[in-house]
N, C-alpha and C positions, 0 to 999 in steps of 0.2 A: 452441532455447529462448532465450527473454531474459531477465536479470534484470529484478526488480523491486524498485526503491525506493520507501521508503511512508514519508514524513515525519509525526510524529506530536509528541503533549504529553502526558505521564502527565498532565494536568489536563484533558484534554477529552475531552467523555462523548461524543464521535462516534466519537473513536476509538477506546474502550474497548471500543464497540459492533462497529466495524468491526473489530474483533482478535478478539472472539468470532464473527463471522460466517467471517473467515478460518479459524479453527481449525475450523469445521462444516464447510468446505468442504472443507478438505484430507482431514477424514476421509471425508468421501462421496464424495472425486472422487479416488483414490490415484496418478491422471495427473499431478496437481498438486504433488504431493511435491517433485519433482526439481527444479521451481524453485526457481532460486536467488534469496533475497530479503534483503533491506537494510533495517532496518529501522533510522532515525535519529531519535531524542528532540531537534529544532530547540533545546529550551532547555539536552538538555546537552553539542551542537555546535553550536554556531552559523554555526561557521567554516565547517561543513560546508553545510548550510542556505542559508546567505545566496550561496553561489553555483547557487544554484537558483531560475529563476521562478516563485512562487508566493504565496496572500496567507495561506489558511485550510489545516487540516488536518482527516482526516486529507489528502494527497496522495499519490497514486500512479503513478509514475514507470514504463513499460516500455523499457528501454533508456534511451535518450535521449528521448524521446518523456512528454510530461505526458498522462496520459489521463485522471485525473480531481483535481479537489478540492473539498474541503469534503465536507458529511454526504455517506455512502453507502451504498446498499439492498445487501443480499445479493445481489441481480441486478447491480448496478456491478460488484460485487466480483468476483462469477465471470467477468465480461465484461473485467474484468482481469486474470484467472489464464490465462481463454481467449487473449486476445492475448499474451501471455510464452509462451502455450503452442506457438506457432503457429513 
C-alpha cells in the first residue's frame, strides 16, 4: 500500500465536497481503511506545500506520484484509494 497526500484549503467547496465523498468511500469500501493518508491545509503549511508541484486543490498525491488536481468526482476519488491501494 501507498500513502496518500491530499493537499486542501478549509475555504474551498471542492474540497469540502471531496472530504465527504472520501468519508462515503471508506465506509463502503472497508479495503480502504488501512491507508495511510496525509492530509495538508497549504494555508496552514505552506512550507510544507510549496515543495510540492501543483496550482489548484483539492490535490492528491500517491506516494510520489501527483494523480490528480483540482475538482473531483467520487469516481477520481476511489480511482485514488484504488492506486494506494495496489
Amino acid at each position: 500500500m501507498k500513502k496518500i497526500t491530499m493537499f486542501t484549503m478549509a475555504s474551498c467547496p471542492y474540497c469540502r465536497v471531496a472530504h465527504r465523498w472520501m468519508d462515503q468511500l471508506l465506509e463502503s469500501h472497508p479495503e480502504f481503511k488501512d491507508i495511510q493518508m496525509e492530509i495538508i491545509d497549504e494555508v496552514q503549511h505552506p512550507d510544507i506545500a510549496n515543495d510540492y508541484d501543483y496550482w489548484f486543490v483539492p490535490t492528491y498525491y500517491v506516494g510520489d506520484h501527483k494523480v490528480h488536481e483540482g475538482a473531483a468526482s467520487k469516481k477520481i476519488i476511489k480511482k485514488v484509494f484504488e492506486q494506494a491501494s495496489q
